[in-house]
N, C-alpha and C positions, 0 to 999 in steps of 0.2 A: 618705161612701161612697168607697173605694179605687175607684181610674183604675183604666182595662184594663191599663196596664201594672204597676201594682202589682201587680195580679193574678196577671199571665202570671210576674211575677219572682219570687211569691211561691210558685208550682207551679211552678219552674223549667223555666221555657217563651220566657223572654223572650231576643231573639237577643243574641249576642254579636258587640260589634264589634270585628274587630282588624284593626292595619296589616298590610296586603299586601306580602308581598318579593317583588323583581322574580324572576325563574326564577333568574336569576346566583347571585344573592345566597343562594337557600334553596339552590342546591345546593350553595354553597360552607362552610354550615353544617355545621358537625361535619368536614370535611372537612380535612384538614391539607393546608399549603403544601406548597413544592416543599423549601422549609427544613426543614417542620414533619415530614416524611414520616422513616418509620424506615432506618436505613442498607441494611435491609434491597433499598430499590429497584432500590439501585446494584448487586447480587449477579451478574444474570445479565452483565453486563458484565466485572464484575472476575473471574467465573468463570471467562468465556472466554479473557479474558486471560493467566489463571494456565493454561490448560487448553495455551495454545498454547505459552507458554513454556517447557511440560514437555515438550512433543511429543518422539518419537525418528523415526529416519528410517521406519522400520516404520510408522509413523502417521501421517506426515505428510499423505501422498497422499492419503487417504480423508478426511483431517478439512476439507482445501480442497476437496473437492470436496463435501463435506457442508453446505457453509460456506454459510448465509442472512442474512447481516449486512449488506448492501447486494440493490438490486434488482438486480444482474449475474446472480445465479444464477440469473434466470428467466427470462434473452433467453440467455444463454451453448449452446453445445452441448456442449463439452467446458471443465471447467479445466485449467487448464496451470501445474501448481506448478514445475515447472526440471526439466534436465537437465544430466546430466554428473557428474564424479566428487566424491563427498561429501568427499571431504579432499585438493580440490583448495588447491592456490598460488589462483591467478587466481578471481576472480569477479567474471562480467559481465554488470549489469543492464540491462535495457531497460523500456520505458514498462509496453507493455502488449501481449496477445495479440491480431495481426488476424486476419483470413478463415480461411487456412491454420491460423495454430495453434490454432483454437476448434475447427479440423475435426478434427486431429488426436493436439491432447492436448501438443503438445512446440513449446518456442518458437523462434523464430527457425529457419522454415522455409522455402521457397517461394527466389524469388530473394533477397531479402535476406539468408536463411539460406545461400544458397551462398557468397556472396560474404562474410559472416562467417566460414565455412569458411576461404577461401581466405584470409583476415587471419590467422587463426589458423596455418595451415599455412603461411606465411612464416615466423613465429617461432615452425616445428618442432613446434606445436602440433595438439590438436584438441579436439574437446567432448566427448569421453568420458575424455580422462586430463588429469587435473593442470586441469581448468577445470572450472566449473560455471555454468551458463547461469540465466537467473532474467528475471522481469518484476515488476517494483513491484505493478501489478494483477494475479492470479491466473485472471481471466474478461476475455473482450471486450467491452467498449462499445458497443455496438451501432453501426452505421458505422462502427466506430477514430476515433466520437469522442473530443476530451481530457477525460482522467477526471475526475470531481466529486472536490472535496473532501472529502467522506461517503466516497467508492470508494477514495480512496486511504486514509485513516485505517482504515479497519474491513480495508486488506489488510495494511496495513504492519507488524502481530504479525507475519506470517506471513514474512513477508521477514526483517524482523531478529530470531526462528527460525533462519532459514536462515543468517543469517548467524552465529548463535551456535552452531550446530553444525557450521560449514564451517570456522570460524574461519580463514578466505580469509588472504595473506599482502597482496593487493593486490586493489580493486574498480573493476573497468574502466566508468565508468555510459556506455550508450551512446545517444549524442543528447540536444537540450536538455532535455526531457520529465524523463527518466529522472533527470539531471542534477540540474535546479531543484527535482524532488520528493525526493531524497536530498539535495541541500545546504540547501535551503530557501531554495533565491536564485529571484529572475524576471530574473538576469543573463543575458546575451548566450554563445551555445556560444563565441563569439570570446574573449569575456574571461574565461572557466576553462578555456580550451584552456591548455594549456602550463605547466601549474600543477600540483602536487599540492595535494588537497584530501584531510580525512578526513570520515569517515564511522562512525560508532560506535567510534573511535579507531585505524580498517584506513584505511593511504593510499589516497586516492581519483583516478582519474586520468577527465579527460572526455575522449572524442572523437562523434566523430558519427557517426551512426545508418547505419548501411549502407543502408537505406531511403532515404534521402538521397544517398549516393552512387553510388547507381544513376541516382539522378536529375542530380549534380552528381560529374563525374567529375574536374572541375579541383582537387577537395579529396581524391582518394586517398592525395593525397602529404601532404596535412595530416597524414591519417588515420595515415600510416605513420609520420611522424614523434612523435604520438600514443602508437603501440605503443613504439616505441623509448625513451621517455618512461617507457611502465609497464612494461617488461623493467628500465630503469637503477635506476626506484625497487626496484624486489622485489630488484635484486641489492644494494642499499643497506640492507635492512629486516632483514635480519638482524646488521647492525653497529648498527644505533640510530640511525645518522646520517642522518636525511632534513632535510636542510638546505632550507629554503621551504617547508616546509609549512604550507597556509593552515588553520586550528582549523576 
């Protein structure tokens, strides 16, 4: 006489045993790695990329301020892509927009921005002719903290944009911020003060942040011999001869 389970197996009724995958494991079935995955993934990234590269100055404005590629654009109130004239000589970056320029859209305002004024207009200068004003970050930090790693990468198309259509003769970075995130040093402002440095193959000159010396008045003179510094390089840069400059 056939067992019940004969039976049950024999009217296909009798259960099936099979090993159990932990959750991990059954989701990662059928699933392709991060290797396995089509080139496809990488798109919306290199798209952006390509997208900003083309940018003309007609577009530029709307497309940073359209811009959600870091969490800035969701504490910012205004972006602040630069000011000043598009086929300037001089171009001079800073870290990142504080209080003032989130309010108002244009960087280097408030007292620091006077006193940048006033630098400028010693060497006959201003920020609407022959200079262009600019920040590495295009949104503020919330408090003028120092920006993430993530906030500087996803701004920095934008910037060297700017700078491939400024095609600048000289880049003044201003403060260590500005500095370290365009040379890619965590050197001391002391020890790239007095230096030519490049920067996407445009001599690169440091001085310090006017913010700073509103606080530290005994380095204006630094500051000034700084400028004099990036006046001798740009009047060099059209003969080829920039003799010390650091790669």
């Amino acid at each position: 006489m056939p067992t019940r389970a004969e039976v049950l197996r024999e009217l296909g009724l009798a259960p099936e045993w099979r090993l159990r995958r932990s959750a991990t494991a059954s989701a990662s079935v059928g699933a392709p790695s991060a290797n396995d995955r089509p080139a496809g993934d990488a798109r919306p990234e290199s798209s952006r990329l390509a997208r900003i590269a083309a940018l003309d100055w007609e577009r530029f404005a709307a497309d940073v301020d359209a811009c959600t590629a870091c969490g800035l654009c969701r504490t910012r109130h205004r972006s602040v892509p630069g000011v000043g004239d598009i086929h300037a000589q001089w171009m001079l970056i800073g870290e990142a927009p504080g209080a003032e320029e989130d309010a108002r859209g244009e960087p280097f305002v408030g007292q620091a921005g006077r006193l940048l004024d006033n630098m400028l207009a010693s060497l006959g200068m201003n920020r609407r002719e022959n200079v262009y004003i600019a920040n590495v970050l295009k949104c503020r930090p919330p408090g003028n903290r120092t920006p993430e790693p993530l906030e500087v990468e996803a701004c920095r198309p934008y910037l060297e944009r700017q700078v491939a259509l400024i095609r600048p003769r000289l880049i003044l970075a201003l403060g260590k911020s500005a500095a370290s995130l365009l040379l890619g040093t965590d050197a001391s402002i002391a020890s790239l003060r007095g230096r030519v440095h490049r920067f996407r193959d445009v001599p690169l000159v440091v001085t310090y942040h006017p913010a700073y010396l509103l606080r530290s008045l005994q380095d204006k003179a630094k500051a000034w011999e700084d400028l004099l510094l990036a006046r001798r390089t740009l009047a060099t840069v059209s003969s080829g001869a920039l003799p010390g400059v650091d790669g």
